[in-house]
C-alpha positions as CSV (number, residue, x, y, z in Angstrom):
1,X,-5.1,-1.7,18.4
2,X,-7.1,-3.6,16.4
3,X,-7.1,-1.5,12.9
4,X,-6.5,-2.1,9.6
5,X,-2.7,-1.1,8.6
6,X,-0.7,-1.6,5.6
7,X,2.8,-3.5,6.2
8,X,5.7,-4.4,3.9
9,X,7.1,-8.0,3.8
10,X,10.3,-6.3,5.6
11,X,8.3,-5.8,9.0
12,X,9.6,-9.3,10.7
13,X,5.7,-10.6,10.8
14,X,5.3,-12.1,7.1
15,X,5.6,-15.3,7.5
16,X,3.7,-15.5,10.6
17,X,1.0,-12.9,9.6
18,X,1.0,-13.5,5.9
19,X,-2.7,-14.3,5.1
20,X,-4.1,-12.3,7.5
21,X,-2.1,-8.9,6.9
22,X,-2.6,-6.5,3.8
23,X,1.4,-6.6,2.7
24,X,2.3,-4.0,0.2
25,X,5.4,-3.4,-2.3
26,X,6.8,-0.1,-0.5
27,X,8.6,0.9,-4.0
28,X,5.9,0.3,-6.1
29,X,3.5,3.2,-6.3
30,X,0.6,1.1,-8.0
31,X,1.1,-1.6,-5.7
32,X,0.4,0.6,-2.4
33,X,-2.8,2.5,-4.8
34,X,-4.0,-0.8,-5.0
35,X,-4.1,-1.8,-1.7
36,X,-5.1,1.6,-0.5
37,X,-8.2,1.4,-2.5
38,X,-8.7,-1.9,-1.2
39,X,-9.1,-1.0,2.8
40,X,-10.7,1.9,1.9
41,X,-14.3,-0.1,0.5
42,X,-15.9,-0.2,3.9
43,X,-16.9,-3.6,3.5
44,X,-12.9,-5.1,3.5
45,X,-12.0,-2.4,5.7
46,X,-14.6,-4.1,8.4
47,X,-13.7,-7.7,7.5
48,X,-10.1,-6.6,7.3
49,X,-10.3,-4.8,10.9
50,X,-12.4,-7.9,12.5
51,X,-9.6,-10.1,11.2
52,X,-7.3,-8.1,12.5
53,X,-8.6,-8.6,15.7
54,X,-8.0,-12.0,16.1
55,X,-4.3,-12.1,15.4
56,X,-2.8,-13.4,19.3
57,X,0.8,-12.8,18.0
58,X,3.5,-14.4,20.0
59,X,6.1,-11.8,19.0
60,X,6.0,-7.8,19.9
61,X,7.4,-5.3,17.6
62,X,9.5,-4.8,21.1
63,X,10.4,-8.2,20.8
64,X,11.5,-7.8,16.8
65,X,13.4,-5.0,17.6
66,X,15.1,-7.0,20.4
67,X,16.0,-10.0,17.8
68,X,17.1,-7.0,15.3
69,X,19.3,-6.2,17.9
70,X,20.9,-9.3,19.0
71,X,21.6,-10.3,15.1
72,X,23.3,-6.9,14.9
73,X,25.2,-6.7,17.9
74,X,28.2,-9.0,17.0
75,X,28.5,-7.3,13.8
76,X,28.5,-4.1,15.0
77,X,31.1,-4.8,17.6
78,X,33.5,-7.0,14.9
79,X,34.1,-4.0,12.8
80,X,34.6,-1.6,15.4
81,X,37.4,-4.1,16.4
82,X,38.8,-3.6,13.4
């Protein structure tokens, strides 16, 4: 979509994503002020939002869910096995 969002490292883009994403501390309150604060000067929230638009990501948040999914398959069916 092209706008400005706020993501924690756990989202399964950091590496990939990490210097052009804002990436917040979910548990820490002055962390997610911070960063808050930050997209809402219009100036970073246009830079941020144009740089946004240029991320051509190779994965989907389909396609993470689909990985989340294979990893947690075989554990899932292990213990109900047991």
């Amino acid at each position: 979509l092209g706008k400005p969002v706020l993501v924690t490292r756990e989202c399964g883009f950091f590496q990939e994503l990490k210097d052009k994403l804002i990436f917040i501390n979910p548990l820490d309150t002055a962390d997610i002020r911070k960063k808050i604060e930050l997209i809402l000067n219009k100036e970073v929230y246009k830079a941020y939002e144009e740089e946004i638009k240029k991320i051509n990501s190779e994965r989907s948040f389909t396609g993470l869910a689909r990985e989340h999914i294979e990893l947690f398959n075989p554990l899932i069916k292990t213990k109900i096995k047991k």
